[in-house]
N, C-alpha and C positions, 0 to 999 in steps of 0.2 A: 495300557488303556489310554486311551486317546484323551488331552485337556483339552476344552472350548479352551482359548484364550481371547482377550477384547485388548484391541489398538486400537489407541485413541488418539484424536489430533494433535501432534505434540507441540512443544514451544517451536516455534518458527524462528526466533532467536528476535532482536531489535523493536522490543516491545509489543510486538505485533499479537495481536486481543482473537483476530479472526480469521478465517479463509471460507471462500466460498468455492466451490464443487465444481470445478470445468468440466470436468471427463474421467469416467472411473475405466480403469485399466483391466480392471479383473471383474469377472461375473459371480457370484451366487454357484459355488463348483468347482471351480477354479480350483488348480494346483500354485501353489506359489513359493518361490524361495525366500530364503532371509536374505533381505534386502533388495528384491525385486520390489519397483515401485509398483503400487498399485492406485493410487487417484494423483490424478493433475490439481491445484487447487491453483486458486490466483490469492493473493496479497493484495494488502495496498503498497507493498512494495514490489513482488512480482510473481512471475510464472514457475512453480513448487512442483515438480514430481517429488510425492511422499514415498518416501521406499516404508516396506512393513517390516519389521525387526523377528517377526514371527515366521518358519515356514510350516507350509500343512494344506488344508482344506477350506478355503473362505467357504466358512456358515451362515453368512449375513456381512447385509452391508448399510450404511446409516447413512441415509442423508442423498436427496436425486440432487441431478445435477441442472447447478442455478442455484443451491441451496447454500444458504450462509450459515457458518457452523464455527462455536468460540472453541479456543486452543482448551482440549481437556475431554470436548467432546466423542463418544465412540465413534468412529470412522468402520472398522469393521471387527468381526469376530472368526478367528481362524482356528480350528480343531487342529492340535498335533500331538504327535507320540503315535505311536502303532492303534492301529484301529482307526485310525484317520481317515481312512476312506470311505470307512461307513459313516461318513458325517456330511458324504457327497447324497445332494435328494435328490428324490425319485422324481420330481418335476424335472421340466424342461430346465436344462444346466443355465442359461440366459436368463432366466428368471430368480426372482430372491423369494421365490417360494418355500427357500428350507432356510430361512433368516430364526437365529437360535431367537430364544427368547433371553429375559435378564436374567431367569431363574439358570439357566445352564453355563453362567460364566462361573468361572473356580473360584472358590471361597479361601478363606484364611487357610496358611499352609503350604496349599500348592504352588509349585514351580513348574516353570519353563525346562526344558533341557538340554538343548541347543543356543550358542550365544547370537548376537545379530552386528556386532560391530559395531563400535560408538558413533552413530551414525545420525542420531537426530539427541536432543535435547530431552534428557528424562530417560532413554532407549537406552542401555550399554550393554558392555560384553559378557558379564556378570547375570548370573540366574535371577529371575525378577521376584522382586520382594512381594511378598504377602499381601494377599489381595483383598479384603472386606467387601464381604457379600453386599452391595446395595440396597435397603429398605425403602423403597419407595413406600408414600404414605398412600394412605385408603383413599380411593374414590378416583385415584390418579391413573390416565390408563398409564400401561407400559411403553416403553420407546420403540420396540418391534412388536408387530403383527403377525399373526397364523398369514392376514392377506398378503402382506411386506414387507421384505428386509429394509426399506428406508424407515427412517423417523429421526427425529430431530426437528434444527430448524425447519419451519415451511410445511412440518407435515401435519398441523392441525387437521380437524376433521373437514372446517368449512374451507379449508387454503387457506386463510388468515389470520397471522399469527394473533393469539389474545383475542380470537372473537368466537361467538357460539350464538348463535341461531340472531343474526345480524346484530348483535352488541356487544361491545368490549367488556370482558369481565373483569371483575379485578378482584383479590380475594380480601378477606378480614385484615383488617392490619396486624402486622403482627411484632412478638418481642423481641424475636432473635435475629441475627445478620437476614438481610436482604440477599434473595440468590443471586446475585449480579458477578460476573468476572470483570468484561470489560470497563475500563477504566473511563472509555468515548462515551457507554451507555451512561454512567455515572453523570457525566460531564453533561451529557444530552438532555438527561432530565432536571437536572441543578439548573441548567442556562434559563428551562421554559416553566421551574417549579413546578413539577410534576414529584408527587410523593410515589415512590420505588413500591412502597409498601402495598398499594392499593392496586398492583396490576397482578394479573399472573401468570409467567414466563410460557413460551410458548418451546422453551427450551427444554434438553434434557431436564429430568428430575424437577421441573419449577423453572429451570433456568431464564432470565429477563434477558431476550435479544433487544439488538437496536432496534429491529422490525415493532417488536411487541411497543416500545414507548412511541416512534414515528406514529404509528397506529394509532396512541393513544392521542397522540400531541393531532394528528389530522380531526378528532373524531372532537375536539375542542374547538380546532377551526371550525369546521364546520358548524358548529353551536355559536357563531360567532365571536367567538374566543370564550364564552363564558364557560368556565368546565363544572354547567349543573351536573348532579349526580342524584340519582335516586338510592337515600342511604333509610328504604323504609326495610322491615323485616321480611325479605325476602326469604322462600322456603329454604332455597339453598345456598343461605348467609352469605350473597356476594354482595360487593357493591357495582352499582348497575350504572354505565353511562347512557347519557339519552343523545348524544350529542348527533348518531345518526342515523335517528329514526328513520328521519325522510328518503337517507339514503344506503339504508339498510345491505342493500344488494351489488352496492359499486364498492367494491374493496380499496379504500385508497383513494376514492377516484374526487378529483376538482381540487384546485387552489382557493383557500379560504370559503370551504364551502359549497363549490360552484361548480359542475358534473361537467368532464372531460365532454368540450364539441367534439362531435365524430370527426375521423380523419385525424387528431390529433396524437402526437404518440409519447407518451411518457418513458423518458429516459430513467433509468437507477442513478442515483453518483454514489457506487460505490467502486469497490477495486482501484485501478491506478486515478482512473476518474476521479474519482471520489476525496482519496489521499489528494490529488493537485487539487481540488477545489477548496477543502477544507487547506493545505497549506499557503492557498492565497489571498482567501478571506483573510486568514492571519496574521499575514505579513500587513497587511492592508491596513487594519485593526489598530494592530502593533509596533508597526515600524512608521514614523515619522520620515517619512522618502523625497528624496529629491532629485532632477536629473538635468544633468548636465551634454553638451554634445560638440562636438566638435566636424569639421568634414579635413582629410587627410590624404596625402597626394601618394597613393599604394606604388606607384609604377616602381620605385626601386625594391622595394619588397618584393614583388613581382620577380623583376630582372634575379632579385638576390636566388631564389627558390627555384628558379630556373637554370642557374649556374648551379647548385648544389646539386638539382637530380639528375644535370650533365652529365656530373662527376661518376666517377664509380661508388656502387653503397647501396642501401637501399632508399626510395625514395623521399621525400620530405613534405608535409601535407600542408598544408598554408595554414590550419588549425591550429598546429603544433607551434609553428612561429610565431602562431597571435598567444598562446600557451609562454610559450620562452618570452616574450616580451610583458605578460602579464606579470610575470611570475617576478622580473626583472624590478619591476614596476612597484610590486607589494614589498621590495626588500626597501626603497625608497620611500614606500607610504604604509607602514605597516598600519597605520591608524584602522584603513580598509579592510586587513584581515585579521577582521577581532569579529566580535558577538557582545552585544548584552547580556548581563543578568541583570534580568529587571528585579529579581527576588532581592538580591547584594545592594541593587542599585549600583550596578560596578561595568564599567568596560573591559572585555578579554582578551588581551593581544594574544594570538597565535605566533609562535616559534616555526610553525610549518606551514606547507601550504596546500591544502587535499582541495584539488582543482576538482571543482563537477565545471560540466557544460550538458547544455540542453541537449538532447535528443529525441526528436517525433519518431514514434514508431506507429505502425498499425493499431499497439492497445494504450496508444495514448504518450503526452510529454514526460517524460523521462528523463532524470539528472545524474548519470554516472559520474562515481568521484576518482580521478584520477589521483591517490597517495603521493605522498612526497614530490608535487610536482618542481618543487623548487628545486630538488636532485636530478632532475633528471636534463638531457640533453635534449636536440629536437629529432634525435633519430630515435629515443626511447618513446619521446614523448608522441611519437607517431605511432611506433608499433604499440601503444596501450591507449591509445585512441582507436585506434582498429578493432585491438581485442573487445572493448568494452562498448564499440559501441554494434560489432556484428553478435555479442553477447545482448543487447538492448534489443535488437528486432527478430530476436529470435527467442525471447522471454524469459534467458538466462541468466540474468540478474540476478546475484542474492541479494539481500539485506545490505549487509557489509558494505556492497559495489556501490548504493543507492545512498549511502547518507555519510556523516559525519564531514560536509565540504566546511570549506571556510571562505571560498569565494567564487564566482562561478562566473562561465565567457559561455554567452551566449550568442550563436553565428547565424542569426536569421536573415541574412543575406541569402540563404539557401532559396528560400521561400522567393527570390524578385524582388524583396521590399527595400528600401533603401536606409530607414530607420522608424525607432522606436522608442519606446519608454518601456524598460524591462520593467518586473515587478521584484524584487528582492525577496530571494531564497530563503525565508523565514529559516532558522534564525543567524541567519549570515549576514554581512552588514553590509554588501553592495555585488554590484553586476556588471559587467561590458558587456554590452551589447555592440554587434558588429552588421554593419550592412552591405547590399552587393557590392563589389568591385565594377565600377562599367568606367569606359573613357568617359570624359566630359570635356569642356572648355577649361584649361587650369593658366592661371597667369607665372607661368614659369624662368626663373632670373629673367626675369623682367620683359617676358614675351609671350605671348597668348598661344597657347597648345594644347593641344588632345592629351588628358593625361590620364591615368588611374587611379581613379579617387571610388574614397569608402566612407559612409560618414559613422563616426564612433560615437555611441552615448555611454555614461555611464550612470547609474539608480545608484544611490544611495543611502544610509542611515546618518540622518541628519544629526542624532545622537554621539556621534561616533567621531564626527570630525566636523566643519569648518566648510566653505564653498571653495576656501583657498587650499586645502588641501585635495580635495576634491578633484580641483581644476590641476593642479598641479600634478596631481596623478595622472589623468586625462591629457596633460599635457607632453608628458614625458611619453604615453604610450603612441600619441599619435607623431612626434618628434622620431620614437623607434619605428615606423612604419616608416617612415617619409625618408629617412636614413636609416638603416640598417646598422652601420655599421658605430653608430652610438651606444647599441649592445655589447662591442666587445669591451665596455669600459668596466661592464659587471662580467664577463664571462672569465 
């Protein structure tokens, strides 16, 4: 006899609270194997094909795509064991018209019978533990529909999460945990005191999205900040905001109040967007920054990279050499690759050095960390510039790839620009920034010439060091540009 079985969004691994729905892979019908993926999701770190640990008959599917959805959530519901094909519906196979409901997920007992391969977080090879039948409370609908295999985030009745017939509801306060997972939504509503208690999730089971508090924090602006509440004895014991009467029927819509003029188009900042926004604010906040700059005469760096990819081998990328020279650089001024703990009140020197450098893609800035760059050569340190970064515009990034740097080279010289004031890599404690390479007028032993200049800055945490080490740093790297051959006193 055939199990419904229910996957659900699993740990994405590097704290990560959410994913939202790119593109589902499989239909309502669908045959699927163990460990075929079945949705695309995005990160705030990156682009997710979720494989499913189950294979059989997708009976449903949770959640359209656009929809933000916290790690725990059911993603989908897949029938297996024999008899699994009568769990294919009689509707159009494209359609999530045979979406199980809750009542037919396996209860306490049942198992799986096939393994899936340790392949996601919570997922193993091992038969899957004992499952407690879900009790949703009274009055709540269910998460699937007779109409829909979506539900979750987004799929309120009116399209917005937390609201019902143009007002944010919010329920009784109540005595036990707050349904909250993410740690942001926490954070979100603490910043603008906003009580958890008084809303109610538009999430699985109750669950409080970030959606549901945005909502609630907009429907305050619009009230002019004041978050009146009508807390009289309504029949159906909610507490009721009034904040937007006037604008009942614009979901979201206006800054502080004030109805979106036509033509204007509201962007999201969530996904990579979102994570860079909130990681700059922060550094902003947080980091006490300085920058310093210098302009540097590149031509023999130039000449040098030129002679190298003469050679036989394979080629050498001028990144990689601004890479070996940084790296060179941080063994001289380790001050620069450290971190705060502002908790210790303590500075962090790093022993290593996990090189990120920028990279723009299509879904946004992006910082791959290059590991152990201070081991590596500038022929390694090319081919893992390559890997990572045709991995960056093609949205294969994990987690992993995306964090843990300790100092970052930033090459927007790409861009035509000649310099800059980077922002510091919250929580890394500075950045080179590098601009184009063009001839210019250079005064060279003591003659006026067309030369190859690049101008260097470097951001810094003022915390962390001194102007004079700072400069000193900056100085030595622009000394390794302008001779090359200064480097071989570290290699």
């Amino acid at each position: 006899m055939a199990q419904v079985l229910e996957f659900k969004l699993p740990d994405l691994g590097e704290g990560l609270t959410e994913a939202e729905i790119v593109r589902w892979l499989v239909q309502v019908g669908d045959v699927v194997a163990v460990d075929q993926p079945v949705v695309e999701v995005e990160t705030a770190k990156a682009m997710v094909e979720v494989p499913c640990p189950y294979g059989g008959v997708v009976t449903a599917r949770f959640g359209e795509e656009g929809a933000e959805l916290p790690v725990g959530a059911p993603l989908l519901t897949v029938a297996v064991g024999e008899g699994a094909e009568g769990h294919r519906p009689a509707a159009d196979p494209g359609t999530d018209g045979g979406a199980a409901r809750a009542g037919e997920q396996p209860g306490a007992g049942e198992r799986r019978s096939e393994g899936s391969g340790n392949v996601l977080v919570g997922y193993g090879t091992s038969e899957a533990p004992a499952r407690r039948r879900r009790v949703r409370p009274q009055g709540r609908a269910s998460g699937a529909t007779a109409g829909s295999g979506t539900a979750g985030a987004g799929s309120s009745g009116a399209g917005v999460p937390g609201r019902a017939n143009g007002r944010v509801r919010a329920a009784e306060p109540v005595d036990g945990p707050v349904p909250v997972i993410s740690p942001l939504v926490r954070r979100l509503a603490r910043e603008n005191d906003l009580d958890l208690r008084e809303l109610t999730g538009s999430g699985p089971d109750g669950l409080i999205l970030r959606a549901d508090v945005e909502y609630a924090l907009r429907a305050a602006a619009a009230q002019g900040g004041r978050a009146t509440r009508e807390t009289g004895p309504h029949p159906d014991g909610t507490v009721r905001e009034q904040a937007l009467a006037a604008t009942a029927g614009a979901a979201g819509a206006g800054v502080a109040g004030s109805a979106v003029p036509p033509g204007d188009v509201r962007i999201p900042l969530k996904g990579v967007r979102g994570a860079v926004a909130d990681k700059l604010a922060r550094s902003r906040r947080e980091i006490p920054d300085a920058t310093c700059w210098v302009d540097a005469d590149a031509t023999e760096l130039m000449r040098a990279r030129a002679a190298m990819n003469a050679a036989s081998g394979p080629k050498i990328s001028l990144v990689a050499l601004l890479a070996r020279i940084c790296t060179a650089a941080l063994a001289r001024f380790p001050e620069l690759n450290s971190t705060v703990d502002t908790q210790a009140r303590e500075i962090v020197r790093f022993d290593h050095v996990h090189l990120g450098f920028a990279a723009q893609t299509d879904r946004g800035l992006v910082v791959p960390v290059v590991r152990d760059a201070h081991a590596r050569d500038a022929e390694a340190l090319t081919s893992e510039f390559a890997r990572l970064t045709e991995a960056a515009r093609a949205g294969r990034l994990t987690p992993g790839e995306l964090t843990g740097g300790t100092f970052t080279l930033n090459n927007y010289g790409v861009f035509g620009v000649d310099g800059s004031t980077p922002i510091v890599n919250h929580p890394e404690a500075a950045m080179l920034g590098v601009g184009r390479i063009v001839p210019k007028p250079w005064v060279h032993e003591g003659e006026l010439a067309v030369r190859q200049v690049v101008q260097l800055s470097l951001t810094f945490d003022h915390r962390v060091c001194d102007g004079g080490t700072a400069g000193g740093f900056l100085r030595y790297v622009a000394d390794c540009v302008e001779q090359p051959a200064v480097l071989l006193r570290t290699l």
